[in-house]
N, C-alpha and C positions, 0 to 999 in steps of 0.2 A: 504494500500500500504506500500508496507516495499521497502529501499532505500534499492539498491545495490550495490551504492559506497559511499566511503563517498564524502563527498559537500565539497571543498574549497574555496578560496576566491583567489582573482588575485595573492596577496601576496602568497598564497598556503598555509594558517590558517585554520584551521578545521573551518569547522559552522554547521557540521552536520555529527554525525559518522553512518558510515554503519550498517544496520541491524535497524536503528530507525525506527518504525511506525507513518507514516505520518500524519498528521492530517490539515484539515483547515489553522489553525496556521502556520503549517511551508507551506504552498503553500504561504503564505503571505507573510511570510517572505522572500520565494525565489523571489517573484514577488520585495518585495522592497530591497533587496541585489543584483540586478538584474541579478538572477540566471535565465534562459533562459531554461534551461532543465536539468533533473536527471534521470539517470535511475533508475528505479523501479524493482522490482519482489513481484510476488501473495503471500502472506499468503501459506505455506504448504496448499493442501487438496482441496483448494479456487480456483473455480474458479476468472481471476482478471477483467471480467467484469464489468464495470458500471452498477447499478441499470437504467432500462427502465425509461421515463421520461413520466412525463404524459402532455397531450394535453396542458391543460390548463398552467403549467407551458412553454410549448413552445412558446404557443400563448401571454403568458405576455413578455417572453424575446423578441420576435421577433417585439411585440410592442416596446418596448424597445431599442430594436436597428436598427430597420429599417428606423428612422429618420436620423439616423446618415448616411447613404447610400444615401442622396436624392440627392445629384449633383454627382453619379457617374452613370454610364451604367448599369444597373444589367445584362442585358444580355449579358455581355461580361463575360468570364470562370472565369475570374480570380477574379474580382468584385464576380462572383456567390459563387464562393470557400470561399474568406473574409468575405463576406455575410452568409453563411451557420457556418463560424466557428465560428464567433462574437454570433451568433445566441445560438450554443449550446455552446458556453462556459460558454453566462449569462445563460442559462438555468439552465445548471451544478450548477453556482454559486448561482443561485435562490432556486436549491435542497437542498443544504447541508444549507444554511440559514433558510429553511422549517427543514431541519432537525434537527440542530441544531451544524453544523460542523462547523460553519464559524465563 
C-alpha cells in the first residue's frame, strides 16, 4: 500500500510523507498516534487486493474474538457488523504476523 496523502498530526506536523510504502510498522504506528484512517493507493500494475485468508487463520481469530461479544445480541445488524469486522481484522493481523509484516 503506498499513502496518498501525506499523515499529519493535530498540530498539522508531518508523521508520514506521501508516496511512502506502508508496512506493518506504520499501521502501528497510526493505530498509536491515533491516526483513524489514511488514504491509500495500489502499487502501479497491482492489483490493491488483500491476499485470501485461509480457514484456519479465520477460525483462530474468530476464537479469538468471539469471547469478547458474549453479553451483546449477535443477532442484532449492528453487533453482527462489529462482530464480522473484529473478526477479520485479527485475522488480517494474525496474517501479516504468519507472514512476517507485523
Amino acid at each position: 500500500m503506498i499513502l496518498a496523502e501525506s499523515v499529519h498530526d493535530g498540530q498539522g506536523r508531518l508523521l508520514i510523507q506521501q508516496g511512502t510504502e506502508l508496512t506493518g510498522r506504520h499501521l502501528r504506528a497510526f493505530q498509536l498516534w491515533g491516526i483513524l484512517s489514511v488514504r491509500i493507493r495500489g502499487p502501479e500494475g497491482e492489483g490493491s487486493e488483500l491476499p485470501p485468508l485461509s480457514a484456519e487463520i479465520l477460525a483462530t481469530a474468530e476464537a479469538a474474538i468471539r469471547p469478547r461479544f458474549h453479553h451483546n445480541d449477535l443477532d442484532h445488524p449492528l453487533i453482527a457488523v462489529l462482530l464480522r469486522t473484529a473478526i477479520l481484522r485479527e485475522a488480517r493481523r494474525l496474517d501479516d504476523v504468519g507472514r512476517g509484516d507485523a
